[in-house]
ChimeraX commands (.cxc) that place a marker at each C-alpha (Angstrom):
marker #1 position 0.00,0.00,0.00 radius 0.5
marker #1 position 1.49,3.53,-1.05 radius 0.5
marker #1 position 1.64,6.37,1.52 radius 0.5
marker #1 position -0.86,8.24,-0.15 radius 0.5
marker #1 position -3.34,5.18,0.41 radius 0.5
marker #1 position -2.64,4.66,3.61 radius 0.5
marker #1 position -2.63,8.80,4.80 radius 0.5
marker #1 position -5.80,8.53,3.29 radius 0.5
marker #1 position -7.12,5.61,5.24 radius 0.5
marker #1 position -6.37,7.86,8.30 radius 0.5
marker #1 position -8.94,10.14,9.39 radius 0.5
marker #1 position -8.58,12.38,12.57 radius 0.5
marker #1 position -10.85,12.02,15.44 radius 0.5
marker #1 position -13.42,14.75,15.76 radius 0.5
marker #1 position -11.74,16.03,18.80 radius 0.5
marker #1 position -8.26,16.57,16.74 radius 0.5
marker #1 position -10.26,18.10,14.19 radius 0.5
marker #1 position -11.99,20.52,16.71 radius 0.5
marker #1 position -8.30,21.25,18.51 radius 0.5
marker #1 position -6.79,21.55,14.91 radius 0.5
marker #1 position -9.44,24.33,14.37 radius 0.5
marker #1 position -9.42,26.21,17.06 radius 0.5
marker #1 position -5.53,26.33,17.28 radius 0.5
marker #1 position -6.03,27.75,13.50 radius 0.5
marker #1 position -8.04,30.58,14.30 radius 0.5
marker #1 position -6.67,31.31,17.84 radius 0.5
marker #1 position -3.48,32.12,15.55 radius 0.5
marker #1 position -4.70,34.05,12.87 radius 0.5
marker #1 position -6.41,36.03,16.10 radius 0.5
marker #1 position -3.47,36.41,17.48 radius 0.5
marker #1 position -1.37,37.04,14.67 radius 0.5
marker #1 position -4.28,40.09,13.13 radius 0.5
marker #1 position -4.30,41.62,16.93 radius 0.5
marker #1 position -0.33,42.20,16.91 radius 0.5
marker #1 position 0.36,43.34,13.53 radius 0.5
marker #1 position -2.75,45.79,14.48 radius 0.5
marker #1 position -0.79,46.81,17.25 radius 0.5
marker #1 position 2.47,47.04,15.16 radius 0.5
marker #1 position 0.29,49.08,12.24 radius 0.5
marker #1 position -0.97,51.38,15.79 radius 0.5
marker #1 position 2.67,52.19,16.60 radius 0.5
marker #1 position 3.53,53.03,13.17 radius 0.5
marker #1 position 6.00,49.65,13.13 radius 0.5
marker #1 position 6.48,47.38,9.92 radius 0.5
marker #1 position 4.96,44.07,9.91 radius 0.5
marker #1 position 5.42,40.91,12.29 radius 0.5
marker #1 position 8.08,39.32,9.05 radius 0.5
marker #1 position 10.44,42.01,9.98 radius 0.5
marker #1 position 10.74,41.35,13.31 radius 0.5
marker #1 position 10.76,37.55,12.49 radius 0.5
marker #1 position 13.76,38.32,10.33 radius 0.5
marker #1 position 15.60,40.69,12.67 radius 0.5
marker #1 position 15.00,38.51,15.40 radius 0.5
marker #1 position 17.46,35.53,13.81 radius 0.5
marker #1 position 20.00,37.83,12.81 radius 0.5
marker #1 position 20.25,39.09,16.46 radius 0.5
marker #1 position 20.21,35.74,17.38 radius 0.5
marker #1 position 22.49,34.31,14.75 radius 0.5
marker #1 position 26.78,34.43,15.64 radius 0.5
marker #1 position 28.00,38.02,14.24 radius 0.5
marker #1 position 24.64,38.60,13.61 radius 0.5
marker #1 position 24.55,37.02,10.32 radius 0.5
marker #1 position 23.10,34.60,8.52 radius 0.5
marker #1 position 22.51,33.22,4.61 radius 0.5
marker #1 position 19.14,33.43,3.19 radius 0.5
marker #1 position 18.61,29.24,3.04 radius 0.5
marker #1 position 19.32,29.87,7.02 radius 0.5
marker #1 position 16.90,32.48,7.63 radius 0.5
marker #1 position 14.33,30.70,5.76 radius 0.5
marker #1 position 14.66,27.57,7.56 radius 0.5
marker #1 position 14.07,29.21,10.87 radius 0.5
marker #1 position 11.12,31.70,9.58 radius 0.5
marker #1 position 7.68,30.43,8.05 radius 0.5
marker #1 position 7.75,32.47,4.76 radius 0.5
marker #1 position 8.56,31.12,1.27 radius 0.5
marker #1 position 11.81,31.87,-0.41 radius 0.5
marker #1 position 10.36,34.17,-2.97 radius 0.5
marker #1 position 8.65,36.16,0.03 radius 0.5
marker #1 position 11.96,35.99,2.09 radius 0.5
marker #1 position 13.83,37.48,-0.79 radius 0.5
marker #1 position 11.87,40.40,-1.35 radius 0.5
marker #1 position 11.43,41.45,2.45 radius 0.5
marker #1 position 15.36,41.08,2.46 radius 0.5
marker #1 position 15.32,43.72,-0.26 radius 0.5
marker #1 position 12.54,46.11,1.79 radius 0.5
marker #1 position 14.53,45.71,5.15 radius 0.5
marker #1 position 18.29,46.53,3.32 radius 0.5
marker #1 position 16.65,49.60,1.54 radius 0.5
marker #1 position 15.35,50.69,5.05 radius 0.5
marker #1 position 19.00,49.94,6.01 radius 0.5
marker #1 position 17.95,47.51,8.59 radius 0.5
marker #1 position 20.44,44.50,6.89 radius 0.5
marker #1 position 23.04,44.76,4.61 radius 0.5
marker #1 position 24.71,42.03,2.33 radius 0.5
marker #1 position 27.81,40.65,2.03 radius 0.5
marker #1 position 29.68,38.13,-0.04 radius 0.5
marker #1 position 31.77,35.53,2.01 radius 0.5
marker #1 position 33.22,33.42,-1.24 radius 0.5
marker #1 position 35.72,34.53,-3.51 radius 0.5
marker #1 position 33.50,33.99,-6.42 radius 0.5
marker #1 position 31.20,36.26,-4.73 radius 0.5
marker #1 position 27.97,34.25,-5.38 radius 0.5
marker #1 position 27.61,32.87,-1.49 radius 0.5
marker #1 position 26.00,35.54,0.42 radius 0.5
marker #1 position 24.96,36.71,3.98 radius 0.5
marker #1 position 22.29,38.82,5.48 radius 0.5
marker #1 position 24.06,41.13,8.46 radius 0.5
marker #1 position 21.94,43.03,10.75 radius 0.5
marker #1 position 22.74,46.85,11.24 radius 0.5
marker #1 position 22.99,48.89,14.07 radius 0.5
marker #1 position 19.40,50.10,12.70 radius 0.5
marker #1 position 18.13,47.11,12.16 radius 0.5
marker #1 position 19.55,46.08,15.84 radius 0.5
marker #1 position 17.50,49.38,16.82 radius 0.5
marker #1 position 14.33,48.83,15.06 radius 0.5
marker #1 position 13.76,45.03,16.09 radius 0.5
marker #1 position 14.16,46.35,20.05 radius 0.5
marker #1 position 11.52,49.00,18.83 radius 0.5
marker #1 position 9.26,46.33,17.73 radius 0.5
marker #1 position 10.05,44.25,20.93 radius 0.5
marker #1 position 8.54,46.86,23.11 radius 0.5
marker #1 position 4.88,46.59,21.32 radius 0.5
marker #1 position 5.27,43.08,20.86 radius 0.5
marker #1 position 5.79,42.01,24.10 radius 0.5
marker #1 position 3.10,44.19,25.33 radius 0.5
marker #1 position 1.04,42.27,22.72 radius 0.5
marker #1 position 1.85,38.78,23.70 radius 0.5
marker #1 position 0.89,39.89,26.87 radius 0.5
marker #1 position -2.59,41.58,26.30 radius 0.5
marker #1 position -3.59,39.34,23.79 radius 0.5
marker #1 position -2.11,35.58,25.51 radius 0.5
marker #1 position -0.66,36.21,28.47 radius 0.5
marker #1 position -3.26,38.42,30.46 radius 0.5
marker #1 position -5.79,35.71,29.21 radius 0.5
marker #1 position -4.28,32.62,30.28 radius 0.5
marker #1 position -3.04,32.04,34.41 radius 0.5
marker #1 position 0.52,30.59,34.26 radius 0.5
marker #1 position -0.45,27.19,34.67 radius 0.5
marker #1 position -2.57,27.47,31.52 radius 0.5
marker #1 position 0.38,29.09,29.71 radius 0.5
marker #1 position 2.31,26.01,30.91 radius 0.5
marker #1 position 0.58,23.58,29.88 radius 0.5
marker #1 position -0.40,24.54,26.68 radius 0.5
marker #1 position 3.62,25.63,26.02 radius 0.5
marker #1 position 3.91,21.82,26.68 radius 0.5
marker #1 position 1.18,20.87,24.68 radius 0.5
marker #1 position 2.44,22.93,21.59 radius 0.5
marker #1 position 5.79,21.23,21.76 radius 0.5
marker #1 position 4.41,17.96,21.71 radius 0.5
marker #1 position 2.94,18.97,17.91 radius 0.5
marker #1 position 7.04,19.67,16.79 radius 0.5
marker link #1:1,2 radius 0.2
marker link #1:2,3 radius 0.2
marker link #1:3,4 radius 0.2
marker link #1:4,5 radius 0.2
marker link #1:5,6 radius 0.2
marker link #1:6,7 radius 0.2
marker link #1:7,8 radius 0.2
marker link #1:8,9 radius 0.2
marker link #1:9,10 radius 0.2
marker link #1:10,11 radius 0.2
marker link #1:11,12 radius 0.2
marker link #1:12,13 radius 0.2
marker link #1:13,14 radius 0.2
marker link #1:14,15 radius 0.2
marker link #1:15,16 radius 0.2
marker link #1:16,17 radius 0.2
marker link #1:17,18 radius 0.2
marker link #1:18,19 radius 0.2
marker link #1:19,20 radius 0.2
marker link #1:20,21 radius 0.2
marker link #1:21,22 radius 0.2
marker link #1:22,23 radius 0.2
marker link #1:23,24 radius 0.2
marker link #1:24,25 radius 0.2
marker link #1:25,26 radius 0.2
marker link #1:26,27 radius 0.2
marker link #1:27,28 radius 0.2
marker link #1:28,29 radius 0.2
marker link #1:29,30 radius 0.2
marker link #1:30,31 radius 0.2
marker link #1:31,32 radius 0.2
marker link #1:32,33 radius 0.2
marker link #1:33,34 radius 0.2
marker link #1:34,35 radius 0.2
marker link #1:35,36 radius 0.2
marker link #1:36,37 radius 0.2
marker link #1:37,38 radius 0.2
marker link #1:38,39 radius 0.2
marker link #1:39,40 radius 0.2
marker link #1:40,41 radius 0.2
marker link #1:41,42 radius 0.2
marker link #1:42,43 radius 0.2
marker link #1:43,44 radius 0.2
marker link #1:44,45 radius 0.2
marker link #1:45,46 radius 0.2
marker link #1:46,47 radius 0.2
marker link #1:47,48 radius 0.2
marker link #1:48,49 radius 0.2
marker link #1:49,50 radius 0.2
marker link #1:50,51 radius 0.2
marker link #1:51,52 radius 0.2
marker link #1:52,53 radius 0.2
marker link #1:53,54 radius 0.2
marker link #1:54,55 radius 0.2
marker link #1:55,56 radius 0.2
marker link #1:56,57 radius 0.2
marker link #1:57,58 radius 0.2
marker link #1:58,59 radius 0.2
marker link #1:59,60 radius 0.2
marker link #1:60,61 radius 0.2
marker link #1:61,62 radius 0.2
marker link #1:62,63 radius 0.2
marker link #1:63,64 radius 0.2
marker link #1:64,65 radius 0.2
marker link #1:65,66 radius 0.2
marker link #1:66,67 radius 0.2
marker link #1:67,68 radius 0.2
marker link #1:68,69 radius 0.2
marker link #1:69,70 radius 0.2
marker link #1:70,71 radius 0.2
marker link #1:71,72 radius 0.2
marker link #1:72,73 radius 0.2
marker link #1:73,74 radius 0.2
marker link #1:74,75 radius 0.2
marker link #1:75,76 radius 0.2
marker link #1:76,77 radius 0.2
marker link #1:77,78 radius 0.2
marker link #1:78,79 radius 0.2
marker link #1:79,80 radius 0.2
marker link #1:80,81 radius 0.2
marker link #1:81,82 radius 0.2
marker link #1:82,83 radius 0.2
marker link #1:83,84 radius 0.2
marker link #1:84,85 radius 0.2
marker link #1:85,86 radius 0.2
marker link #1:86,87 radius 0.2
marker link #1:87,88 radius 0.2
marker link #1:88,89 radius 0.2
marker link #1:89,90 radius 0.2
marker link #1:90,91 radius 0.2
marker link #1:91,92 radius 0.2
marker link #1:92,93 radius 0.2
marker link #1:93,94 radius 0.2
marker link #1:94,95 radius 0.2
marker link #1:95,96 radius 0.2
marker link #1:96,97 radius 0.2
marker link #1:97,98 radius 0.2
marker link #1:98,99 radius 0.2
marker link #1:99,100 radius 0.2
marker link #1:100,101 radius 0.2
marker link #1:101,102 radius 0.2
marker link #1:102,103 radius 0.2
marker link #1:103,104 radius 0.2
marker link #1:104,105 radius 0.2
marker link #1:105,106 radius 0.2
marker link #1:106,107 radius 0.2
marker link #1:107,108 radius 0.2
marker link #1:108,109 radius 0.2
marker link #1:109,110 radius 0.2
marker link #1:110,111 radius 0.2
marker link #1:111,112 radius 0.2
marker link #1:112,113 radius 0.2
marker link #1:113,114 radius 0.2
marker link #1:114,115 radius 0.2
marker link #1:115,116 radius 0.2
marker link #1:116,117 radius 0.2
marker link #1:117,118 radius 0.2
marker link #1:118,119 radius 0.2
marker link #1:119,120 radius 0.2
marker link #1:120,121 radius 0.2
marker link #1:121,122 radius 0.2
marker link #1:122,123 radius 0.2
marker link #1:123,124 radius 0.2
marker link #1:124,125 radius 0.2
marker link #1:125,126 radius 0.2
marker link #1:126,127 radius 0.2
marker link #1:127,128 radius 0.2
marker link #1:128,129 radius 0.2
marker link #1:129,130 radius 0.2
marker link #1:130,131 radius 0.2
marker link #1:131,132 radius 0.2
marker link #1:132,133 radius 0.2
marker link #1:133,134 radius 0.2
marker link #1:134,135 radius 0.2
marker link #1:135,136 radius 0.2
marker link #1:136,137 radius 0.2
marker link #1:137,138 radius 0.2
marker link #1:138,139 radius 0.2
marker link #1:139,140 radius 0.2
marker link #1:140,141 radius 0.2
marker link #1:141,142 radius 0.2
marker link #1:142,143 radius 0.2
marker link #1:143,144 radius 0.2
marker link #1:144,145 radius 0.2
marker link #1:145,146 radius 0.2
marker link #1:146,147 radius 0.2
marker link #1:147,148 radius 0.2
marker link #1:148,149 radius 0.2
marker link #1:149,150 radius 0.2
marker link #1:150,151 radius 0.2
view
C-alpha cells in the first residue's frame, strides 16, 4: 500500500479536528491583533521582526538566506523580497563571504539592531494583552507543553 493510500485511510478524530481548528483561528487572532498593534505604533509588519529577530540571534549577527528561511515560516520568494525592503530601510546589509562572490549573507545593522528592540517593546506588550493576560501561568504552561508535543 502507497503512503498516499494509507494517509488517506487515516482520518482524525473529531476532537483533533476541533483542537486543529481552534488552534487555526486562535493564531490568525493572534497574529491580526499584533500586527494591528504594530500598524498602531507606526512599526512594519510581524516578518520584519521575524527576520531581525534571527540575525540578532544568529553568531555576528549574520546569517545566509537558506538559514533564515529555515528558521522563519515564509517562502523563499517572500523571504527574498522582504530582504530587499529591510536593506533599503538599512535595517540589513549584504555581504559576499566566497571569492567567487555568489555565497551571500544577510548582516543586521545597528538600525536594524535598533528597530527590532523597537518592535520588541509593542510586541511584548502584545503577547501579553492578547495571551498572556488571558491565560493564568499554569494554563500558559501547559499549553507551552502541549504545543511542543505537535514539533
Amino acid at each position: 500500500m502507497s503512503d498516499i493510500s494509507k494517509s488517506a485511510e487515516l482520518r482524525p478524530t473529531s476532537v483533533a479536528t476541533q483542537a486543529w481548528i481552534g488552534l487555526m483561528r486562535a493564531q490568525r487572532r493572534m497574529l491580526s491583533a499584533i500586527e494591528a498593534d504594530f500598524k498602531r505604533a507606526g512599526l512594519p509588519p510581524l516578518g520584519w521582526y521575524d527576520v531581525l529577530w534571527e540575525l540578532v540571534q544568529a553568531e555576528d549577527g549574520k546569517l545566509r538566506p537558506f538559514e533564515i528561511e529555515s528558521r522563519i515560516l515564509l517562502a523563499q520568494y517572500n523571504l527574498s523580497r522582504l530582504i530587499d525592503r529591510l536593506e533599503r530601510e538599512g535595517l540589513v546589509r549584504r555581504a559576499t563571504f566566497d571569492a567567487d562572490g555568489r555565497g551571500r549573507w544577510v548582516v543586521v545593522t545597528d538600525k536594524g539592531r535598533a528597530m527590532r528592540e523597537r518592535m520588541w517593546e509593542v510586541y511584548s506588550g502584545s503577547i501579553e494583552t492578547h495571551v498572556g493576560a488571558k491565560l493564568s501561568t499554569d494554563d500558559a504552561q501547559q499549553l507551552a507543553g502541549l504545543l511542543a508535543r505537535l514539533r
